[in-house]
PDB file with one MODEL, atoms N, CA, C and O in Angstrom:
MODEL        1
ATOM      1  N   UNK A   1      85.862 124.081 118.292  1.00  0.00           N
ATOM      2  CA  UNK A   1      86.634 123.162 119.094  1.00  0.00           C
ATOM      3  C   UNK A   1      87.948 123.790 119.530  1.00  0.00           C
ATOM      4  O   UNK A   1      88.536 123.643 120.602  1.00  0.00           O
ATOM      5  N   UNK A   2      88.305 124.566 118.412  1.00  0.00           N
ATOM      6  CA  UNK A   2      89.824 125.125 118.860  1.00  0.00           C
ATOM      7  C   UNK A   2      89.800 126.006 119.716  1.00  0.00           C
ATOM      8  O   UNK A   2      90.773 126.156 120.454  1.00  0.00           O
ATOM      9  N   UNK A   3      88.728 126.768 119.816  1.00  0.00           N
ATOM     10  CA  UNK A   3      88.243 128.227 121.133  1.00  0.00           C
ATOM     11  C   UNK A   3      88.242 127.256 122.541  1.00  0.00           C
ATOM     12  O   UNK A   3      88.679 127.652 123.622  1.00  0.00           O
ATOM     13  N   UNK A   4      87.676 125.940 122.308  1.00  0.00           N
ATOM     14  CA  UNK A   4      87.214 125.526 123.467  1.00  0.00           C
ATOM     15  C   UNK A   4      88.557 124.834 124.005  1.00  0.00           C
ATOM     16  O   UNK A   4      88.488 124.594 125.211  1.00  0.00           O
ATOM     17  N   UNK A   5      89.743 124.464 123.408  1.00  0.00           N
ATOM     18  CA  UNK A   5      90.924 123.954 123.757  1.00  0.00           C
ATOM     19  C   UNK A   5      91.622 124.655 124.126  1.00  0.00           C
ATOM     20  O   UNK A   5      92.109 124.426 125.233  1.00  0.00           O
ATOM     21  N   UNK A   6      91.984 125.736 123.468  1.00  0.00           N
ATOM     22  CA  UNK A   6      92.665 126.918 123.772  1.00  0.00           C
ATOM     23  C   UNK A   6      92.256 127.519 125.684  1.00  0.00           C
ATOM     24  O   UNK A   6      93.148 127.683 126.516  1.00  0.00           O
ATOM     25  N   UNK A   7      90.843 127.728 125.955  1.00  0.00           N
ATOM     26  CA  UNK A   7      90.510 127.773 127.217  1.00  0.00           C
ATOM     27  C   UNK A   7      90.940 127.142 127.702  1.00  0.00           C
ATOM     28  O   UNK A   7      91.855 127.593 128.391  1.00  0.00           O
ATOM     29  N   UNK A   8      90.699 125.635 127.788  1.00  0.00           N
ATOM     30  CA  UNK A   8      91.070 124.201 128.228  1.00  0.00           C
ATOM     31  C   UNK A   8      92.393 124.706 128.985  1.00  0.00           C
ATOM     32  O   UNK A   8      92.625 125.090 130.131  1.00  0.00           O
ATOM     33  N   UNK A   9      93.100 124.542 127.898  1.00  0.00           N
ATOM     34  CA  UNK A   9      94.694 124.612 128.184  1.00  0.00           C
ATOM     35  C   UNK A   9      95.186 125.788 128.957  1.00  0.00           C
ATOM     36  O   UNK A   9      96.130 125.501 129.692  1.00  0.00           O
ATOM     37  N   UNK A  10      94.757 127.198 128.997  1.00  0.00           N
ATOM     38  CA  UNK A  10      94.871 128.207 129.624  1.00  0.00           C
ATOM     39  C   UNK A  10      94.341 127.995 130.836  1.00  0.00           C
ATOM     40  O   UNK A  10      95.058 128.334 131.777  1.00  0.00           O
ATOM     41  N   UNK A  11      92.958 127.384 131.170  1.00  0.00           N
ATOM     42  CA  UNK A  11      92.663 127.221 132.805  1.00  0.00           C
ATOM     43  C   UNK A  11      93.470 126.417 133.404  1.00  0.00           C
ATOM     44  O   UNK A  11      93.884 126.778 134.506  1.00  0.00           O
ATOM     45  N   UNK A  12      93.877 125.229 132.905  1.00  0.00           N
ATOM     46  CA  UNK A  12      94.639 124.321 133.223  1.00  0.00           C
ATOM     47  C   UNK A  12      95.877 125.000 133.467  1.00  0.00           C
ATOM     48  O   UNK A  12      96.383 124.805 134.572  1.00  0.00           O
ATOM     49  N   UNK A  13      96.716 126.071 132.332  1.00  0.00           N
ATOM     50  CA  UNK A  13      98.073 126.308 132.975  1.00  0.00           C
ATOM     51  C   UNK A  13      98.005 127.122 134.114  1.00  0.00           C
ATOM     52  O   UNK A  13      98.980 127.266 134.851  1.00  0.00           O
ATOM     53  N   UNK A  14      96.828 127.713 134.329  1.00  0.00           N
ATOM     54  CA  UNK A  14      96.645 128.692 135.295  1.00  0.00           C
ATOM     55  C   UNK A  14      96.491 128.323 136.730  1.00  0.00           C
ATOM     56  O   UNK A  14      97.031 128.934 137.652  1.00  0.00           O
ATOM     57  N   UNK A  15      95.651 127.194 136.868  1.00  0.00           N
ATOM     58  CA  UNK A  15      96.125 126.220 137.930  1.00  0.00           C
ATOM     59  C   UNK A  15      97.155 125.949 138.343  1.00  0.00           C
ATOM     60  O   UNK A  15      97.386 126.323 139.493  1.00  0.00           O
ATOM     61  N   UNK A  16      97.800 125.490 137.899  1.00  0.00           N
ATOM     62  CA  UNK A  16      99.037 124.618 138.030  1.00  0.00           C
ATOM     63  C   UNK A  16     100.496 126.100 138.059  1.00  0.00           C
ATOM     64  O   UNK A  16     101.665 125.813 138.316  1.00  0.00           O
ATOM     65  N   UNK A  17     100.182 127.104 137.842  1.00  0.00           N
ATOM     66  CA  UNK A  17     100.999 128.326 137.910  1.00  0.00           C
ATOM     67  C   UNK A  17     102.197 127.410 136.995  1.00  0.00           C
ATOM     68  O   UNK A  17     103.071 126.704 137.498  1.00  0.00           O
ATOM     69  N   UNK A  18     101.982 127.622 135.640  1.00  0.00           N
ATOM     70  CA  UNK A  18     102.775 127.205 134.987  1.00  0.00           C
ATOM     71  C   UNK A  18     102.506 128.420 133.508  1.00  0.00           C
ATOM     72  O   UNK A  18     101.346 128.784 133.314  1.00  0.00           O
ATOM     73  N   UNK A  19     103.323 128.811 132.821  1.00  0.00           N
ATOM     74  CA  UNK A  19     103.016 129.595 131.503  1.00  0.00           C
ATOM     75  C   UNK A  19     102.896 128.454 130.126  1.00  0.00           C
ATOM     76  O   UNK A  19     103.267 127.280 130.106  1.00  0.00           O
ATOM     77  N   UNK A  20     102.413 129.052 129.308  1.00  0.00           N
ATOM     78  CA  UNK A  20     102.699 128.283 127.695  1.00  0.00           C
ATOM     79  C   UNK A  20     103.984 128.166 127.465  1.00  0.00           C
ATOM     80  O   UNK A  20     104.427 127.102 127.031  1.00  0.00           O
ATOM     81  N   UNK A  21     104.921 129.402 127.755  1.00  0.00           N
ATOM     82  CA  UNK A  21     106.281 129.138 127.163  1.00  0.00           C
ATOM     83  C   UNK A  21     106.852 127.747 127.929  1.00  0.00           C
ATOM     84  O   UNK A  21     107.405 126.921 127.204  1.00  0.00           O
ATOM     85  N   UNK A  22     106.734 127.452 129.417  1.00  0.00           N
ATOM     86  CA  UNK A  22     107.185 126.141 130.185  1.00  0.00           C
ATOM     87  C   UNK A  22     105.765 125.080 129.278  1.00  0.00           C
ATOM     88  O   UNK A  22     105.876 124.055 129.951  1.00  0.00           O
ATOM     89  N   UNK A  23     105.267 124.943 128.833  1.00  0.00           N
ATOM     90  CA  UNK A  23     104.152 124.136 127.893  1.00  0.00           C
ATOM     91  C   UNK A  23     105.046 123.770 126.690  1.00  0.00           C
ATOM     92  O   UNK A  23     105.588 122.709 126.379  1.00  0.00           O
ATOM     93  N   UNK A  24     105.031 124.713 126.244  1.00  0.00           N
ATOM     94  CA  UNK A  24     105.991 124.197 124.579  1.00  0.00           C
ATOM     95  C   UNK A  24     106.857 123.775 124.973  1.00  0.00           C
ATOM     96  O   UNK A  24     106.878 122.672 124.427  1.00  0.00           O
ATOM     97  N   UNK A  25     108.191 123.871 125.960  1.00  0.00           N
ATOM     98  CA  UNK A  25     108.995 123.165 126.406  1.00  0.00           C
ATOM     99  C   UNK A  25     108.772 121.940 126.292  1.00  0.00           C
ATOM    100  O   UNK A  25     109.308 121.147 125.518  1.00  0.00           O
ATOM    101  N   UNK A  26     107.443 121.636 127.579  1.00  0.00           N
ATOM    102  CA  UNK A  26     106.967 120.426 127.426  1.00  0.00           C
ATOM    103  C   UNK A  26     107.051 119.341 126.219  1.00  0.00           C
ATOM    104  O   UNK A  26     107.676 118.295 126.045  1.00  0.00           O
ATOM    105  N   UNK A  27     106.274 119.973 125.600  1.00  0.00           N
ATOM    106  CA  UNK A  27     106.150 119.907 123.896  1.00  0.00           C
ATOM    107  C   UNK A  27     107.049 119.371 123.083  1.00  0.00           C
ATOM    108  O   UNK A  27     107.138 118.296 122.489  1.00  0.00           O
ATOM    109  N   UNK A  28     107.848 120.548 123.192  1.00  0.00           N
ATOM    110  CA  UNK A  28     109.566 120.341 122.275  1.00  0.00           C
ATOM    111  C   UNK A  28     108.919 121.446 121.206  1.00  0.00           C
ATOM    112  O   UNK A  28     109.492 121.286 120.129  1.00  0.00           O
ATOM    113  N   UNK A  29     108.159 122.260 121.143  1.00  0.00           N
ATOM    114  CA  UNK A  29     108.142 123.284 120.325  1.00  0.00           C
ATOM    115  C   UNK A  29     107.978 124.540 120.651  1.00  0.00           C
ATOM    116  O   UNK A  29     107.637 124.896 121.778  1.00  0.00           O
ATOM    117  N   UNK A  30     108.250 125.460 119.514  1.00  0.00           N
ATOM    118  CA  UNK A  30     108.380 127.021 120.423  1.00  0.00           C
ATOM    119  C   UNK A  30     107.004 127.404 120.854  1.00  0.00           C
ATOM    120  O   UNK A  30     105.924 126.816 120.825  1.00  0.00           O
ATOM    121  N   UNK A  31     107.329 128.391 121.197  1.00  0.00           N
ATOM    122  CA  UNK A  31     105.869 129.172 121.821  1.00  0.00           C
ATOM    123  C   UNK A  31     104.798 129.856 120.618  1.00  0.00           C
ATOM    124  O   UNK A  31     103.580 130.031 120.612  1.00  0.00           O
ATOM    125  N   UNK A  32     105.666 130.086 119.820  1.00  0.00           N
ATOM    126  CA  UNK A  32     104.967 130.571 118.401  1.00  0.00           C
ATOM    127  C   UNK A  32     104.071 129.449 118.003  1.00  0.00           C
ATOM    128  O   UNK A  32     102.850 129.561 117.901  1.00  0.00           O
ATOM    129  N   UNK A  33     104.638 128.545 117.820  1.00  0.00           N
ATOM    130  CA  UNK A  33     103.939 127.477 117.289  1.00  0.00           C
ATOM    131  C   UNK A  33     102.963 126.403 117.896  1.00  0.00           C
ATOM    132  O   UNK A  33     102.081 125.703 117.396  1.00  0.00           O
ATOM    133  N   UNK A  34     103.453 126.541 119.145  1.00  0.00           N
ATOM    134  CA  UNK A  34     102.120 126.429 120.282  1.00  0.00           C
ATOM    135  C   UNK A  34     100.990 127.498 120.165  1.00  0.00           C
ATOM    136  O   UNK A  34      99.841 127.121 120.395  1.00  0.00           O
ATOM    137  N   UNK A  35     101.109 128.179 119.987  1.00  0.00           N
ATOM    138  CA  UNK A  35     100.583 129.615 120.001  1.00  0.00           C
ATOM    139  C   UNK A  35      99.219 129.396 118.470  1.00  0.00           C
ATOM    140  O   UNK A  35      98.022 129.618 118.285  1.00  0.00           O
ATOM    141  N   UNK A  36     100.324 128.877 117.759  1.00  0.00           N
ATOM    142  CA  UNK A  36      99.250 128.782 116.395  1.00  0.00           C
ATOM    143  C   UNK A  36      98.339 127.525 116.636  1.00  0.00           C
ATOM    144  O   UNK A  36      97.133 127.546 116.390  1.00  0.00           O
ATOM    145  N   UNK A  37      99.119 126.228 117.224  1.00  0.00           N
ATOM    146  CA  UNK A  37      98.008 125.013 117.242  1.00  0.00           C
ATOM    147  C   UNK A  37      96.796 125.491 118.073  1.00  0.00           C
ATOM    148  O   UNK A  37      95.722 125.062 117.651  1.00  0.00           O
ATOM    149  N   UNK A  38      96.732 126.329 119.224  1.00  0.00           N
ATOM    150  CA  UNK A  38      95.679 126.931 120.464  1.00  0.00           C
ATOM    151  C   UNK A  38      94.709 128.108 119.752  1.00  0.00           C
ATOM    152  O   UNK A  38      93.578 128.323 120.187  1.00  0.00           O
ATOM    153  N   UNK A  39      95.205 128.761 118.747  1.00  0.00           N
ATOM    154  CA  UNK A  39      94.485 129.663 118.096  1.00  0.00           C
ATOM    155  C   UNK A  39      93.966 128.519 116.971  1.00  0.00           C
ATOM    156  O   UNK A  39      92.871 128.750 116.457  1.00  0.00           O
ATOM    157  N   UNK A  40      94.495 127.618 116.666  1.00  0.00           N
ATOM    158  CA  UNK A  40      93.640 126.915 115.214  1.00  0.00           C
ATOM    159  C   UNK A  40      94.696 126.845 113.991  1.00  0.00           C
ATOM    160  O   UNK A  40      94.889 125.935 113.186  1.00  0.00           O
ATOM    161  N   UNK A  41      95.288 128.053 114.114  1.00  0.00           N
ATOM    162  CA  UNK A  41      96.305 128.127 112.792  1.00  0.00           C
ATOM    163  C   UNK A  41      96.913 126.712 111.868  1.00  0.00           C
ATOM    164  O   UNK A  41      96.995 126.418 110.675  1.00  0.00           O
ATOM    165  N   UNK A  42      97.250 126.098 113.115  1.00  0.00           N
ATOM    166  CA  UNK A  42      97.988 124.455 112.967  1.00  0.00           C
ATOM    167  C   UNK A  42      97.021 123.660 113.322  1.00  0.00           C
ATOM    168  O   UNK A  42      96.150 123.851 114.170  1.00  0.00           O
ATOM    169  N   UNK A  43      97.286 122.346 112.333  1.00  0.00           N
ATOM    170  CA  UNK A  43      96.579 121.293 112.755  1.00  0.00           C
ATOM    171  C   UNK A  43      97.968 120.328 112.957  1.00  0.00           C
ATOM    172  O   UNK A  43      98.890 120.156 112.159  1.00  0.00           O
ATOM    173  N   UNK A  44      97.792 119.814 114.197  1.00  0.00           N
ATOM    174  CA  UNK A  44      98.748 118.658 114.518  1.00  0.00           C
ATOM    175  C   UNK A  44      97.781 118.328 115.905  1.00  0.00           C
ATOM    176  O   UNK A  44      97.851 118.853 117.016  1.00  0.00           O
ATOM    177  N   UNK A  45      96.809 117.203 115.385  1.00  0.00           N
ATOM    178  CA  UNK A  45      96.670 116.639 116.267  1.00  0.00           C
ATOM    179  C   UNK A  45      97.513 115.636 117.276  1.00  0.00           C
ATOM    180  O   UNK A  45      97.193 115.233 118.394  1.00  0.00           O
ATOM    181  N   UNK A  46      98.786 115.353 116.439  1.00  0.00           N
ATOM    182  CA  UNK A  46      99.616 114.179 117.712  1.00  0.00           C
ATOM    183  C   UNK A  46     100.243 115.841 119.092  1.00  0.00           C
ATOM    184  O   UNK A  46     100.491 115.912 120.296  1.00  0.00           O
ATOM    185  N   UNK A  47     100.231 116.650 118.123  1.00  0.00           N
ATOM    186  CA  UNK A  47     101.005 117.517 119.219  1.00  0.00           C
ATOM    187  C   UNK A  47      99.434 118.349 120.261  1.00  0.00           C
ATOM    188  O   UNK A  47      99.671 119.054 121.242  1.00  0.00           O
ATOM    189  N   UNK A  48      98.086 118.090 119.823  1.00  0.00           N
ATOM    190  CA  UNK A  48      96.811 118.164 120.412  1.00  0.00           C
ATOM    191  C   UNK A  48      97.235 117.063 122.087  1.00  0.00           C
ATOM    192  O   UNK A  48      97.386 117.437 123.250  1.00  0.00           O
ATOM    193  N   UNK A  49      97.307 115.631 121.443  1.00  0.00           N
ATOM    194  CA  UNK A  49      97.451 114.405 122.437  1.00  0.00           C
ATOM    195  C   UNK A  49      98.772 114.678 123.228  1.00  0.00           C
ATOM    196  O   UNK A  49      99.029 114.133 124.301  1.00  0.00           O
ATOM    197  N   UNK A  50      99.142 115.087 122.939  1.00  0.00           N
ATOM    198  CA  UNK A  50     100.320 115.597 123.936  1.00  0.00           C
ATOM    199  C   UNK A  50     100.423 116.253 124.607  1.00  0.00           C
ATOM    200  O   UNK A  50     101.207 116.023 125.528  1.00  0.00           O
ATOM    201  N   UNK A  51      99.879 117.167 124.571  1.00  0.00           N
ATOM    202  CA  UNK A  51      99.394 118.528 125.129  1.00  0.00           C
ATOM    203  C   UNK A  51      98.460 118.042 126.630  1.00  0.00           C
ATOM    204  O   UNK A  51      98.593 118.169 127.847  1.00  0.00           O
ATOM    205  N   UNK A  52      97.443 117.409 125.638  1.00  0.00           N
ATOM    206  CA  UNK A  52      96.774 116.941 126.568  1.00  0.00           C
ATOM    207  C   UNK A  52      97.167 115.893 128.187  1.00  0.00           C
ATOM    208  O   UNK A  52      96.856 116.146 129.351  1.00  0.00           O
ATOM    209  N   UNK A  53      98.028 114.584 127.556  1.00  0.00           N
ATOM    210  CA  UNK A  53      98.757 113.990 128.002  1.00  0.00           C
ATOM    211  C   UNK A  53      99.613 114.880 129.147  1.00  0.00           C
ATOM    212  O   UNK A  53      99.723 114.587 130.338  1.00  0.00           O
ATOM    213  N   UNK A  54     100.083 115.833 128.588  1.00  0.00           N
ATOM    214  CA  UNK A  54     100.828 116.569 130.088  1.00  0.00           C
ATOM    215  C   UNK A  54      99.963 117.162 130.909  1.00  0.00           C
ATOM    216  O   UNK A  54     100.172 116.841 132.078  1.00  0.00           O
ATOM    217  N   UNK A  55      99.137 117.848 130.772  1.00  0.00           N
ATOM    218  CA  UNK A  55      98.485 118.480 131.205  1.00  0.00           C
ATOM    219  C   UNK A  55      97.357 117.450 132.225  1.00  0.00           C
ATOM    220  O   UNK A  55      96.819 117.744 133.293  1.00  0.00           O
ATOM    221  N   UNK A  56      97.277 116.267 131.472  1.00  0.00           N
ATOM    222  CA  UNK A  56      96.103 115.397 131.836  1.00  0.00           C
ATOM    223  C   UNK A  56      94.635 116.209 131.870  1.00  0.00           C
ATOM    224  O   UNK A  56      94.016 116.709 132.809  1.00  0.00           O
ATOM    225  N   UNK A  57      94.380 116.129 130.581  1.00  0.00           N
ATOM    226  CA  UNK A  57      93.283 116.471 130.434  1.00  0.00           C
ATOM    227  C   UNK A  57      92.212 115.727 129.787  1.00  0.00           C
ATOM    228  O   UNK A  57      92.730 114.808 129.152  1.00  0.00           O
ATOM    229  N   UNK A  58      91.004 115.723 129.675  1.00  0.00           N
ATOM    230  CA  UNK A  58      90.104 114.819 129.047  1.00  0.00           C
ATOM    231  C   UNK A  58      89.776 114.825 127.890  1.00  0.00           C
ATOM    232  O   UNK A  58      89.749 115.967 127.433  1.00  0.00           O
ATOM    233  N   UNK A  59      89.383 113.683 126.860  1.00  0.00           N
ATOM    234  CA  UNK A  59      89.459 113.997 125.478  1.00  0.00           C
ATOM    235  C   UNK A  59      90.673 113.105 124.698  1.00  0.00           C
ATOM    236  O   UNK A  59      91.614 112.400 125.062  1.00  0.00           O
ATOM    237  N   UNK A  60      90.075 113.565 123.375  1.00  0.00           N
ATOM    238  CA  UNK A  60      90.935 112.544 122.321  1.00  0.00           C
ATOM    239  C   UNK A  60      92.335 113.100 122.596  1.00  0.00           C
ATOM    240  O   UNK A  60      93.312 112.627 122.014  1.00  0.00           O
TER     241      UNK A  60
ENDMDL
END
């Protein structure tokens, strides 16, 4: 699931010509730690729904 989010979120910023580092902004967290929830490292799903939420993407 986390391989398949991680894509998710990368096609999506790639569209939109936006980077991860302007993402974690989004967020309110660094890029490191964005970095770990997209690889799996972290589990924080409220910061998953958020992610999503900006991005508007489909899914829990």
């Amino acid at each position: 699931m986390r391989e398949a989010f991680e894509i998710e979120v990368t096609t999506k910023l790639i569209k939109l010509k936006k980077s991860k580092a302007w993402l974690a902004e989004q967020v309110g967290i660094s890029p490191a730690y964005l970095s770990d929830i997209l690889h799996g490292n972290r589990i924080a799903e409220d910061r998953v729904r958020q992610i999503r939420k900006i991005l508007k993407l489909e899914g829990d």
